[in-house]
N, C-alpha and C positions, 0 to 999 in steps of 0.2 A: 412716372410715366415714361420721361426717356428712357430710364433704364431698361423700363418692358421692352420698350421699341428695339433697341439695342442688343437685345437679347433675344428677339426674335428674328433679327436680323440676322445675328452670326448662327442660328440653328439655321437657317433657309441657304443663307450661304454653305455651311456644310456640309447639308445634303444636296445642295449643288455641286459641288465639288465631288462627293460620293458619286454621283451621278455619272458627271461626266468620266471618273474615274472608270467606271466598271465599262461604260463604253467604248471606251479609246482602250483599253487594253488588249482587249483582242484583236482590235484593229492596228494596233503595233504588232501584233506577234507575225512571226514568220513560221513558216511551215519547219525550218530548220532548228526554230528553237527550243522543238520537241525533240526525244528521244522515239523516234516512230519506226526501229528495229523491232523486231517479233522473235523474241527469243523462243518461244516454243517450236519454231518452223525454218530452224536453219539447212541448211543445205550443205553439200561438199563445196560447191560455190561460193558459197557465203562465208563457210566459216574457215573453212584450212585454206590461209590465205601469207602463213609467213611459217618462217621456220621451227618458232616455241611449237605451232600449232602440229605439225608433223611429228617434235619431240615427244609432246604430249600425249600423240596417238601412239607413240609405239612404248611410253612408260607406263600407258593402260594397259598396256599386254602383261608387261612384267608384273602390274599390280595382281595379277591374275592371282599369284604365289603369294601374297601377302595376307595368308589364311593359314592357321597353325592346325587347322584340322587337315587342311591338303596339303600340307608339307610333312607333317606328323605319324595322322593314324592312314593317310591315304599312302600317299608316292611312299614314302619311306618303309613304313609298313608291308607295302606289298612287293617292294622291291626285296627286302632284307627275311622279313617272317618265312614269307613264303618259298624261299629258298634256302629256310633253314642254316642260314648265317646268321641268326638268332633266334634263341629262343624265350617264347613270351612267358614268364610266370605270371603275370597278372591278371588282370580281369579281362583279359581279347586273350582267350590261349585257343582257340576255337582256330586261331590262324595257325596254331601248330599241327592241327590235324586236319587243314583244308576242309573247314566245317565254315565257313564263315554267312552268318545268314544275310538275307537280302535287305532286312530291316535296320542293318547296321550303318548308325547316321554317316560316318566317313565315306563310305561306299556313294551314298548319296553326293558328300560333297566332290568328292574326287570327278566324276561325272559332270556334275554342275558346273566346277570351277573351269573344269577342263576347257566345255566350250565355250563357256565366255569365253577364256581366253583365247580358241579358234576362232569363234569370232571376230573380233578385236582383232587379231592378227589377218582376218581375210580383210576386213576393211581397210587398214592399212597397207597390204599389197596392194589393192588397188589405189587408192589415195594419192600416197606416195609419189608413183609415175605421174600421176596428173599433176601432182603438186611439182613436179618435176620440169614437166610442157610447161606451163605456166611461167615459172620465173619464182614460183614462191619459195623454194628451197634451191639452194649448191646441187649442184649433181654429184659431188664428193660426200656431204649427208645425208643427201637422199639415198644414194647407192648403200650407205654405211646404215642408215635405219629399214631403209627393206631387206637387208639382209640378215638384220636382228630378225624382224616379222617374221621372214622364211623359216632363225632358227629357232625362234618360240614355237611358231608353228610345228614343226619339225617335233622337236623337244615336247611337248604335248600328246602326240599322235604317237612316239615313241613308245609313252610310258601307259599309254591306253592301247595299244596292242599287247603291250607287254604281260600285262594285268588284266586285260579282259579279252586277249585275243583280236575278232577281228570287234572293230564298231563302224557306225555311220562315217564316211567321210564328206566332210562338208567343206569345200573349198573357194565357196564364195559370201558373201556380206549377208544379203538377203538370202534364207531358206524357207524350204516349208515343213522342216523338223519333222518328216514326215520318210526321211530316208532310210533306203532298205541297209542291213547290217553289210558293210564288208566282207573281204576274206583279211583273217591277220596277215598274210603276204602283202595283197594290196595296200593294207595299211603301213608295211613298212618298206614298200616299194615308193611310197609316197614320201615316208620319213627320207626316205633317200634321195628322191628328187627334190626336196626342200633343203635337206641339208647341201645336196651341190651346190643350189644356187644361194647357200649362205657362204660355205667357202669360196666361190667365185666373187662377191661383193662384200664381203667382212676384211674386214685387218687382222693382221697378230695384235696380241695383248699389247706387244711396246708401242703400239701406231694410238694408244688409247690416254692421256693426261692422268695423273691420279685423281681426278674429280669423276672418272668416268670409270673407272674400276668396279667392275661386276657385271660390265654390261657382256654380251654375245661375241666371240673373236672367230677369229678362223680357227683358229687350234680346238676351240670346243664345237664347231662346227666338224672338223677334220672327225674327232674320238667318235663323235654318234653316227656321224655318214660309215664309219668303218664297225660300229656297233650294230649297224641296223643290216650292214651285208654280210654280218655272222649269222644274223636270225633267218637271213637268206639262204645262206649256206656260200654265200660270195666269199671263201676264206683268203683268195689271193687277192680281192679288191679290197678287202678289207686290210689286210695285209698292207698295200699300198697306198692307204689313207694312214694306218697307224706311221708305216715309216716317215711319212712329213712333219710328224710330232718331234722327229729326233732330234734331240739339241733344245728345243722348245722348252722340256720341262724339264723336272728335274722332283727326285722324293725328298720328304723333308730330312733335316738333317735327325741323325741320331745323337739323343742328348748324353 
């Protein structure tokens, strides 16, 4: 019999203890010892708030080109084929006779990638400056990453004039993809005001660490601002962009 008692006793005991346990813990919790951020609903506000965070907006741009169909059968493709500085024997030769039909997947991606990456890169011209007012970024990287934006930017719209004439110009964050076609001028009127303002806020290549090799400089901002005012017919401004190149590079050597 004592042992019953005994053992009725420590079960009552420990669903007393259970008890008060489940009580008191919420009543210990504090509002802070939750994670009660909203990751689905961030803001510019919220979230570009240090300097990775600005990096990271403008190494999405670059990710843009991290697609072997838009480097490959798109940019390359139509830059080379169609100008007959090569010729395709293979299964795309349809590009050697300016036959290329509309259903051909690259064509698709080239397009697609393109504005993402306009995209991307209008959101980070604006970002940027704000991330700027704020205190979140250096005005030395801030200056140095909106002027990559400019020349992605830039560099994108180059190679879609280039290739398809004039397109849509979209030069803000929010659209309503519902814009009417350019003229190809326009569009590399524009190439050319983005590339300015990438040579004004870009470095030369030596201003860059070798951890940062690849990224946008003045000197490749220089070549396509002087690139885009041949398509212009600007031959002496363009003339006077290539001459800041001098000295700058150099061809590879002969083996």
């Amino acid at each position: 019999m004592e042992q019953i008692k005994s053992t009725k006793m420590s079960k009552k005991i420990l669903i007393m203890l259970v008890v008060v346990s489940v009580i008191a813990i919420p009543l210990a919790c504090k509002k802070s010892f939750l994670q009660q951020d909203n990751y689905t609903q961030h803001t510019r506000e919220s979230y570009f708030t240090k300097a990775s965070d600005g990096i990271a907006l403008v190494n999405s741009i670059y990710d843009t080109y991290q697609n072997a169909d838009l480097l490959k059968k798109s940019i390359w493709y139509y830059a080379n084929f169609q100008t007959h500085d090569f010729f395709n024997w293979g299964n795309d030769r349809f590009y050697n006779y300016y036959d290329i039909q509309t259903n051909f997947g690259p064509i698709r991606v080239f397009w697609q990638r393109s504005y993402v990456g306009i995209a991307r890169a209008n959101t980070a011209i604006e970002v940027i400056p704000e991330m700027k007012t704020k205190g979140a970024i250096t005005a030395e990287l801030g200056d140095r990453l909106l002027g990559e934006a400019y020349f992605l930017r830039g560099l994108t719209y180059y190679y879609l004039a280039g290739s398809f004439g004039g397109v849509p110009l979209e030069l803000n964050s929010i659209t309503d993809g519902l814009k009417a076609r350019a003229s190809q001028d326009s569009v590399f009127r524009q190439v050319v005001s983005d590339m300015q303002q990438a040579v004004t806020l870009l470095p030369f290549k030596e201003a860059y660490p070798s951890s940062e090799i690849g990224r946008a400089t003045k000197g490749a901002a220089l070549a396509y601002l002087g690139a885009a005012k041949m398509w212009l017919k600007d031959y002496a401004g363009a003339l006077a962009d290539f001459n800041q190149l001098e000295g700058k590079y150099q061809l590879l050597p002969i083996l």
